[in-house]
Phi, psi and omega in degrees: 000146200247140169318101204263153149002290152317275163353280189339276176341307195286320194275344185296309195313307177284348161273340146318272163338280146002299154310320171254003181279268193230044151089193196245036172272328191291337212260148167308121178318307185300317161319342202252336165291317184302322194271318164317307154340288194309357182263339196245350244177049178287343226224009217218106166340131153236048184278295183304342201281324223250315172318306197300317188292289164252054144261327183291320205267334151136329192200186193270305160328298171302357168287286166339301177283347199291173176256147181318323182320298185302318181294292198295351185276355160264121180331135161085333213262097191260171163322296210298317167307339178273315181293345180278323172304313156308278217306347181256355170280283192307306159353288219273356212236333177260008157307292195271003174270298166328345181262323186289345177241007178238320186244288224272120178290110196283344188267045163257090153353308198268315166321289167319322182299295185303311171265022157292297184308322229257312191289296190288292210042229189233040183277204217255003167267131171278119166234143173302068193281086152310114189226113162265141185212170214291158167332312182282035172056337174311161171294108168243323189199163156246188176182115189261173194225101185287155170245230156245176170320323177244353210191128184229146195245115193232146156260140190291325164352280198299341199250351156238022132306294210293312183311316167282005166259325176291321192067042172286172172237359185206166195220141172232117132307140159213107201222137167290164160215081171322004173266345186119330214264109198259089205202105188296126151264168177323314202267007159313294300202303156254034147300279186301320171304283223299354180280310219251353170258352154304311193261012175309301177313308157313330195090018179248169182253159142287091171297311179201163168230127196235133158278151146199149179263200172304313206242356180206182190216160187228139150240153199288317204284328167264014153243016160090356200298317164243000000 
């Protein structure tokens, strides 16, 4: 049976409901893309649209992370839907940067993870997240460092310059690994020493260096690794 005009509205309306009734746990994942979809996309069944979208990208999250490239190269997926799909990424990313320079102690791991993830997300490139910060561990400034698939080339040098222009006193690491696997290779690894003894030298601290993927996080420092 094809869906009438009416209908539509009415099924929109109640996946609306539903959401602010009782959060976005009553909702499906693809439901919860789908209901995102009806604000850029009024006029247009977008259930399939939403299904499609995430069989390609794998998860609501591959969703999240895809590139504008990636989102309009998909059937249904116009400027305006991609960009409402950025613009609710970037969103969530300037949230958690905000809670992080005004409340949040950075030398919190699972705090630093999340918006590492948030920041970073799971493309097809390994990047760097730098967060410098105040006596009180807060965020005074970032910096992402993009790399290749595997690997990102940095000098710790240039990352203890910036501390000292910045006058941070602590450094919080972060970097993804699109392959999944949350496991420091060698040059993660004699990355992050030759970074804490420069900056050892300096008096700042290296608080943590955290890997993360899409679905979990490693911090180096509570597996002893620095």
């Amino acid at each position: 049976m094809t869906e009438t005009p009416a209908d539509n509205s009415g099924h929109r309306s109640r996946l609306r409901r539903r959401f602010l009734d009782r959060g976005l746990g009553a909702l499906q994942d693809y439901e919860t893309l789908e209901l995102l979809l009806t604000y850029a996309i009024p006029r247009r069944d977008v259930k399939p649209i939403a299904k499609a979208l995430i069989q390609r990208f794998g998860s609501f999250t591959g969703v999240m992370d895809a590139t504008e490239y990636d989102l309009m190269n998909t059937d249904g997926i116009g400027e305006n839907a991609a960009g409402l799909i950025l613009l609710v990424k970037a969103a969530g990313a300037l949230y958690l940067e905000q809670r992080l320079r005004r409340n949040t102690l950075l030398d919190r791991p699972d705090v630093c993870a999340d918006f590492a993830r948030m920041k970073l997300g799971v493309g097809g490139k390994e990047t760097l997240l730098v967060m410098f910060l105040n006596r009180r561990h807060h965020l005074l400034d970032y910096c992402c460092f993009p790399g290749t698939v595997d690997a990102v080339h940095i000098y710790p040098r240039e990352i203890l310059e910036m501390c000292l222009s910045r006058r941070a006193t602590a450094v919080m690491l972060a970097h993804n690994h699109p392959s999944g696997v949350c496991t420091p290779s060698d040059g993660d690894l004699r990355m992050t020493h030759t970074l804490q003894t420069l900056l050892d030298a300096a008096d700042i601290d290296l608080i943590d260096h955290l890997l993360v993927t899409p679905f979990s996080w490693i911090s180096m420092r509570e597996q002893k690794w620095i």
